[in-house]
C-alpha positions as CSV (number, residue, x, y, z in Angstrom):
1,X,91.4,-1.1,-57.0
2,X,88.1,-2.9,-56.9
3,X,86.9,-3.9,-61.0
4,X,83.0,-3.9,-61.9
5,X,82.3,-6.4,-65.0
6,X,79.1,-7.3,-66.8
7,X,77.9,-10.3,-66.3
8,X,76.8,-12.0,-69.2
9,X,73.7,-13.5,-68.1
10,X,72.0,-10.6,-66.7
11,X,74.0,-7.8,-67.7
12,X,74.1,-6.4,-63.9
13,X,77.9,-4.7,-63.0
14,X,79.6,-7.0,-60.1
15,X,82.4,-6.6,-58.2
16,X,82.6,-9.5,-56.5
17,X,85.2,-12.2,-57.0
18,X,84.2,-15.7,-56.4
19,X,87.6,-17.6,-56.5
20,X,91.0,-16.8,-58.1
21,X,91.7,-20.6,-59.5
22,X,95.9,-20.8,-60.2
23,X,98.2,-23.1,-61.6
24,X,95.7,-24.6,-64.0
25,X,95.7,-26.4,-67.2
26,X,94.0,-25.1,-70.3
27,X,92.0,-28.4,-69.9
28,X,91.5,-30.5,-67.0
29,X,91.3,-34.2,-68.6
30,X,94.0,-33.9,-71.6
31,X,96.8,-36.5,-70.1
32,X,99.8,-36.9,-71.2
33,X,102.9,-40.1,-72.0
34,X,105.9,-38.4,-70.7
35,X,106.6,-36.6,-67.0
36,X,108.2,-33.7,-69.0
37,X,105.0,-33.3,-71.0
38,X,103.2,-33.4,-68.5
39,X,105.3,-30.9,-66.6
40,X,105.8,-28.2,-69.6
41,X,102.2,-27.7,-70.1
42,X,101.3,-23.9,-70.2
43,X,99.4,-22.8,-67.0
44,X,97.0,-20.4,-66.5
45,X,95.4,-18.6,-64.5
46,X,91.7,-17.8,-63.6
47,X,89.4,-15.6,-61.7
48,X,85.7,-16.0,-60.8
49,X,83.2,-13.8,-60.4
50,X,80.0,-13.9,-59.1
51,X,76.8,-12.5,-59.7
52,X,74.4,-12.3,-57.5
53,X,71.5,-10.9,-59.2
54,X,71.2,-14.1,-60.8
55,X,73.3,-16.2,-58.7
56,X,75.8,-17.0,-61.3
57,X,79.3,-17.3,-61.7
58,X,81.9,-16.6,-64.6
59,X,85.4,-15.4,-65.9
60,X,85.1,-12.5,-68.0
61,X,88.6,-13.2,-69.1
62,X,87.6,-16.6,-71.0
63,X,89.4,-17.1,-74.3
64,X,87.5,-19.4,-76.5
65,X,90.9,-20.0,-78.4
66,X,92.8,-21.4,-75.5
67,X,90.5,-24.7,-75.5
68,X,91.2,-26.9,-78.0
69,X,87.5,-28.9,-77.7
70,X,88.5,-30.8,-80.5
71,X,91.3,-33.1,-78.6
72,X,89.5,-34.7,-75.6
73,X,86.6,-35.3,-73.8
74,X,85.8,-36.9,-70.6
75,X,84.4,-40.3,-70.5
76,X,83.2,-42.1,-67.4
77,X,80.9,-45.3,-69.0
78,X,83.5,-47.6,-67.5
79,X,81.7,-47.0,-64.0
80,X,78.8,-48.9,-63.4
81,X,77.3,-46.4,-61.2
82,X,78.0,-44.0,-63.6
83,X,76.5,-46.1,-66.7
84,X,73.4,-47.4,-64.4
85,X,72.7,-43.6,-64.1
86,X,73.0,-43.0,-67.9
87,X,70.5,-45.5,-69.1
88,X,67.8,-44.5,-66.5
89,X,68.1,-41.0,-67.3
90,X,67.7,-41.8,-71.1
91,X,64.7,-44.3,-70.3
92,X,63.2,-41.3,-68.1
93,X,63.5,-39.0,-70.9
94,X,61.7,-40.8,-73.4
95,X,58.9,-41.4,-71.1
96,X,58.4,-38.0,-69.7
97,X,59.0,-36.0,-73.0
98,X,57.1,-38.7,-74.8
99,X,59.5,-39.5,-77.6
100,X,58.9,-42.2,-80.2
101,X,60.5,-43.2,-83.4
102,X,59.4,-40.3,-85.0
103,X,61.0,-37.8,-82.7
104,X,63.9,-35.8,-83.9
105,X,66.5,-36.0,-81.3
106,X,70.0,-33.5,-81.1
107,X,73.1,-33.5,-78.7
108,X,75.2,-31.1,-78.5
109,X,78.8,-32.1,-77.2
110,X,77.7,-35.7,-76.9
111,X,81.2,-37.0,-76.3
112,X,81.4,-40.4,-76.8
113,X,77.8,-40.6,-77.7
114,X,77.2,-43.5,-75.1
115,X,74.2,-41.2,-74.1
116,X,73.2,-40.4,-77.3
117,X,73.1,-44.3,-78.1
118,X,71.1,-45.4,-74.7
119,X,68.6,-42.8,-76.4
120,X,68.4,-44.3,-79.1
121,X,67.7,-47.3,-77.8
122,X,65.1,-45.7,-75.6
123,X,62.9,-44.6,-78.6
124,X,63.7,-46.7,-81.5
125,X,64.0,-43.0,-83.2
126,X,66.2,-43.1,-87.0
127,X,66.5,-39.3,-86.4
128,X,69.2,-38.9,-83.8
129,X,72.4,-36.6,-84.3
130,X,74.9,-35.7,-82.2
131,X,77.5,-33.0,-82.6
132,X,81.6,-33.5,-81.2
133,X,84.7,-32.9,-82.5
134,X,86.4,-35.7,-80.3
135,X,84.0,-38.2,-81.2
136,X,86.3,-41.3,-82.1
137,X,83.5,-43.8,-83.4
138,X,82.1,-45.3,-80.0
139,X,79.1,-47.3,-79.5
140,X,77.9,-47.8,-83.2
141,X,76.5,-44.5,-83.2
142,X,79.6,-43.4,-86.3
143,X,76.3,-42.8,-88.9
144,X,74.5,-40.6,-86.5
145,X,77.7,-38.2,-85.0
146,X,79.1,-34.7,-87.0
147,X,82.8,-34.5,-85.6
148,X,82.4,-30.8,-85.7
149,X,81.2,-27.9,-83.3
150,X,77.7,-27.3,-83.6
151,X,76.3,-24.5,-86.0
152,X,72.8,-23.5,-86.2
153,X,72.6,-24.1,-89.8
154,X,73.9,-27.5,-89.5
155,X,69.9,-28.5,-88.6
156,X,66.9,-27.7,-90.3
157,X,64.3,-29.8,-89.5
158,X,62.2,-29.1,-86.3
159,X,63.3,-30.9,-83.4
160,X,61.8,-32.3,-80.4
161,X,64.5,-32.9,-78.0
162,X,67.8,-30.6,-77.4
163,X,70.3,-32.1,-74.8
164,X,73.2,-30.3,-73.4
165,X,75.0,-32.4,-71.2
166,X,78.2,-30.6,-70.0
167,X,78.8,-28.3,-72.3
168,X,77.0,-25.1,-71.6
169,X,79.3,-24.0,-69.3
170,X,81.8,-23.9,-71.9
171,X,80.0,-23.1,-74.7
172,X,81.2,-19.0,-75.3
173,X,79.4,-19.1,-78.6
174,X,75.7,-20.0,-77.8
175,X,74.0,-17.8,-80.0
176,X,73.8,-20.6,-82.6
177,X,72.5,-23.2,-80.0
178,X,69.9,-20.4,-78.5
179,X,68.7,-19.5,-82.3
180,X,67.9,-23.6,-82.6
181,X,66.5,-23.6,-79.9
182,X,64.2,-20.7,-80.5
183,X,63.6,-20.8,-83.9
184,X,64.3,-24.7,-85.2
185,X,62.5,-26.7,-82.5
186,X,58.9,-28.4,-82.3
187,X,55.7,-26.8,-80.8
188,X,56.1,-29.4,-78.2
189,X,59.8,-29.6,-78.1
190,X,62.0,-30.0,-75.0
191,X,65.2,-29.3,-73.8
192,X,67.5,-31.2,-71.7
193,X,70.6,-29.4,-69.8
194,X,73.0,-31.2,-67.0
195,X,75.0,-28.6,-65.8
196,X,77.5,-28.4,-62.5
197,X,75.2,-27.0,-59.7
198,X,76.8,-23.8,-58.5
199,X,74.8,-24.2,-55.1
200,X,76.1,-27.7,-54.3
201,X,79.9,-25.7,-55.0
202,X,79.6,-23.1,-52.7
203,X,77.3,-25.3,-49.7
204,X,80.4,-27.7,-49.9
205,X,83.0,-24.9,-50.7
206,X,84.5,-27.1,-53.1
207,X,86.8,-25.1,-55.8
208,X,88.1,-28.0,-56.8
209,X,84.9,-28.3,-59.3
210,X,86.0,-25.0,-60.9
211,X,87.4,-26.0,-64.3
212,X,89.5,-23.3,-67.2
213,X,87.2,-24.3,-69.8
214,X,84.3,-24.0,-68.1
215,X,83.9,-20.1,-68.0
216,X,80.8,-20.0,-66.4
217,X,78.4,-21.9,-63.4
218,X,75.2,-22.1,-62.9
219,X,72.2,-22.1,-59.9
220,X,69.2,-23.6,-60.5
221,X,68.1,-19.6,-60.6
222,X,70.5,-18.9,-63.0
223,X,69.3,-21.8,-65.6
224,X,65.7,-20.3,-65.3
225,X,66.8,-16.6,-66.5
226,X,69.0,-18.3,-69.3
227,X,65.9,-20.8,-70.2
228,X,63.6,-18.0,-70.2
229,X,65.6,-15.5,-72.3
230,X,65.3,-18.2,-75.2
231,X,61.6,-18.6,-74.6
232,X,61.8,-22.0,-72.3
233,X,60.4,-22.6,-68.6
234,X,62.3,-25.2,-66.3
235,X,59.6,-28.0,-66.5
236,X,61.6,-30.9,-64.5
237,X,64.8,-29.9,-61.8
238,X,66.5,-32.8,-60.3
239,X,69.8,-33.0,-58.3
240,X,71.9,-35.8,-59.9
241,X,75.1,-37.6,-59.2
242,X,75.2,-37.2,-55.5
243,X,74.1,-33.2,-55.6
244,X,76.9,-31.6,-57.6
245,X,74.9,-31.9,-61.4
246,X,71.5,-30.3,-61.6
247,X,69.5,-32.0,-64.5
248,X,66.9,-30.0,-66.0
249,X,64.0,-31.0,-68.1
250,X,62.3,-27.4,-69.7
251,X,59.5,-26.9,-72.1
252,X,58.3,-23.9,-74.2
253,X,57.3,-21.0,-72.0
254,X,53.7,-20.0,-73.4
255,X,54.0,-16.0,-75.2
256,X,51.6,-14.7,-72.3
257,X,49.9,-15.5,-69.3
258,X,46.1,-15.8,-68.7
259,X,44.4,-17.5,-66.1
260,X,41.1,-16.3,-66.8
261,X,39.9,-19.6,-68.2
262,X,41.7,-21.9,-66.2
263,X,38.3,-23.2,-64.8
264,X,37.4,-23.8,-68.1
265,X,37.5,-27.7,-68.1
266,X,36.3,-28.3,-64.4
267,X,33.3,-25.9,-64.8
268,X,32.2,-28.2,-68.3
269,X,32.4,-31.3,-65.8
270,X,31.0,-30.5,-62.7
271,X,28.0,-29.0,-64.6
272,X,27.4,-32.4,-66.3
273,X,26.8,-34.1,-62.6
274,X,23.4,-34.0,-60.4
275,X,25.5,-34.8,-57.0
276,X,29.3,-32.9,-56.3
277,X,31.2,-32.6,-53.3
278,X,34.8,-30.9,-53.3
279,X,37.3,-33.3,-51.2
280,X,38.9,-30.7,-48.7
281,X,38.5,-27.8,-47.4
282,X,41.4,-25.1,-46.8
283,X,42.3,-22.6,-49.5
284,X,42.5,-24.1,-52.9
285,X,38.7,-25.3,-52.4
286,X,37.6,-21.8,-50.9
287,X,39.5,-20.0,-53.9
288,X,37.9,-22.0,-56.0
289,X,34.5,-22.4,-55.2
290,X,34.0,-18.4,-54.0
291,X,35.9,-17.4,-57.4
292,X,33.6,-19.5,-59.4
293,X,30.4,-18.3,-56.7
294,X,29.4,-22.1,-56.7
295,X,27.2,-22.4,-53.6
296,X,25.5,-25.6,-52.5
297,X,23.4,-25.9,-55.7
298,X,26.1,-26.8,-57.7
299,X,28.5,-27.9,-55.1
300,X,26.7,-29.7,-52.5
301,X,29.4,-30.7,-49.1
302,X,32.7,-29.7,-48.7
303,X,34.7,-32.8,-47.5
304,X,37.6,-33.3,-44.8
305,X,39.0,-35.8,-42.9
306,X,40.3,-33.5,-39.5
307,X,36.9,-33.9,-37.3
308,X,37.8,-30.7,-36.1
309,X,36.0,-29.2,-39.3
310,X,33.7,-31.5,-39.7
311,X,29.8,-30.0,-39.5
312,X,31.1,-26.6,-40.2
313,X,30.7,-24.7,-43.5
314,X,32.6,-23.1,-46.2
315,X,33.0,-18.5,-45.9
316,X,31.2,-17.1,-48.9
317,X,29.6,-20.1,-50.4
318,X,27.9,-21.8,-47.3
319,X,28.9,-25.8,-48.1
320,X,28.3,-27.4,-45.1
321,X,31.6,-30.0,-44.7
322,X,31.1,-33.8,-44.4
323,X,32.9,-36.4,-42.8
324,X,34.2,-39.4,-45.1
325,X,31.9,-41.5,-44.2
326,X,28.7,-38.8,-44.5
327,X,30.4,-37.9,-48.2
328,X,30.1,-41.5,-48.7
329,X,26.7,-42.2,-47.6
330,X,25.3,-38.9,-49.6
331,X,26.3,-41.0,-52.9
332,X,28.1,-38.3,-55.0
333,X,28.5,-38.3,-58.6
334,X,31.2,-36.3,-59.0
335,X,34.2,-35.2,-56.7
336,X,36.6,-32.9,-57.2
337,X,40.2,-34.0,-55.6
338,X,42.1,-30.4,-54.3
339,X,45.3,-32.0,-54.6
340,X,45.7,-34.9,-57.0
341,X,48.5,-36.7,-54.3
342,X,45.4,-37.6,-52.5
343,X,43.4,-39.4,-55.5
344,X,44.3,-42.6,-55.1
345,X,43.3,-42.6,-51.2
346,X,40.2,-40.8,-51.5
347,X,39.1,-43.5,-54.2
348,X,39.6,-45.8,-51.8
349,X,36.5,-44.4,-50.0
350,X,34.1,-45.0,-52.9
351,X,32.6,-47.6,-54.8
352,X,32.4,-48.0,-58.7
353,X,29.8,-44.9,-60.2
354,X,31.7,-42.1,-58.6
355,X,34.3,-40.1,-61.3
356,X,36.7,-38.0,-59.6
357,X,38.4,-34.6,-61.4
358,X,40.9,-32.5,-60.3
359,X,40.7,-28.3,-60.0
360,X,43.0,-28.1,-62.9
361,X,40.0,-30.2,-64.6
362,X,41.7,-33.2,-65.6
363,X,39.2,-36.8,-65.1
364,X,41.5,-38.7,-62.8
């Protein structure tokens, strides 16, 4: 008899069984000192489904109470590799969410807090806490670790940086992680998650990744629909550790969506210069300039390096499209860069006097 259960990230019915995992332990990295420990530990046994709504598998079956969380973690620092990719990741943090001494930083599960501590480091920041039960005092960071679970009402101030490193696909009760993270975090905070990839598992149909205590897997489609039900957008999505970890970087999803003054900025600049060109001349440039009906008054040449377009002219707005050299020798004021990749070899056609903004409107 085929079985439908809810899936508990989209709430769609699914039939569908991923992998029926047997023989395992309650815990994949408790060891143990004698052979007939070892031996005698209870085994269960687990089955998989998978969603594919939202690409996303689980066992409905989980029980939080089998997992003692309180008795282990993992701990890998010993590897250089592993410990070379640590710190960069931390240093990569603090630059791209821009976090300082002042930030207020959170992990939840940090483990041995070796992360926690190369963040620290990172941003000089006093106001770093992590949260584990299994925390035995590692890497000075004793002062700044609760040995507990997490509970929402263990943080009050606002904070600017949530990690989750490992432990969401565990984590059965995340209500008190997705109320933080709604209700208890900066305007501008951000959220880090490193997750096992459920794409990498089933491209390289590789069970072996399939863990008791982790009760459910994620795709990078399935973070998204998780990231936007607590009011988050994926901002950064990298594939770390060889493939099988995605890392995601997200930032607050804004309450609605209106791109009716997203010209806004450009329009203020371009209308402050006497001479503008627009550097290409394929659809963002035609979108832009037949949305915003600039024709050659304001917008003088279009510009574009295949010769092949070179002496023709823009549909609706008429710009008539220059070569490098001709933009050059017309002595523009202002040009406006399609696609920002591209800046720093356009610039190179120009001498000092020329300012160059992007369509988004940022000076460049």
């Amino acid at each position: 008899m085929t079985i439908a259960v809810g899936c508990p990230l989209c709430s769609n019915q699914t039939s569908e069984k991923l992998f029926e995992l047997r023989n395992s332990p309650p815990v994949q990295n408790q060891l143990f000192r004698s052979v007939d420990d070892a031996r005698a530990l209870k085994r269960v046994n687990v089955t998989y489904y998978y969603c594919p709504a939202c690409h996303f598998a689980f066992n409905p079956a989980f029980d939080r109470l089998a997992v003692d969380y309180a008795s282990y973690y993992n701990e890998q620092v010993e590897s250089p590799t592993y410990r070379s990719y640590v710190d960069t990741l931390a240093e990569r943090l603090a630059g791209d969410c821009g976090l300082d001494t002042r930030s207020r930083i959170l992990e939840i599960g940090c483990g041995s807090a070796y992360f926690l501590s190369r963040l620290k480091a990172a941003t000089g920041s006093r106001h770093i806490v992590g949260f584990d039960p299994a925390y035995r005092g590692d890497f000075g960071m004793t002062a700044n670790v609760r040995r507990r679970l997490f509970d929402a009402e263990d943080h009050e101030s606002p904070v600017d940086l949530v990690v989750l490193r490992h432990c969401l696909e565990g984590l059965l009760n995340v209500e008190p992680v997705m109320d933080l993270i709604r209700a208890r975090t900066s305007e501008g905070a951000r959220l880090y998650i490193e997750v096992n990839d459920l794409d990498y598992l089933l491209t390289e149909r590789n069970p072996s990744l399939l863990f008791h205590e982790y009760y459910r897997y994620f795709s990078s489609r399935a973070v998204d629909i998780f990231l936007r039900q607590i009011g988050f957008r994926i901002e950064r999505l990298y594939s770390v550790l060889g493939g099988c970890y995605l890392g995601i970087t997200a930032c607050r999803a804004p309450a609605t969506f209106d791109l009716s003054g997203a010209y806004g900025n450009l329009e203020a600049i371009v209308r402050q210069h006497r001479k503008v060109v627009v550097w290409g001349s394929s659809g963002r440039c035609i979108s832009l300039l037949s949305h915003m009906s600039w024709g050659d008054e304001v917008v003088a040449f279009g510009v574009d390096i295949d010769p092949a377009k070179q002496g023709m002219f823009m549909p609706i707005t008429g710009q008539r499209i220059l070569s490098p050299a001709e933009a050059v020798a017309f002595g523009p004021d202002l040009v406006i860069i399609a696609n920002e990749i591209y800046a720093p070899e356009i610039r190179k056609e120009f001498t000092e006097g020329v300012h160059f903004v992007s369509i988004q409107g940022r000076l460049l």
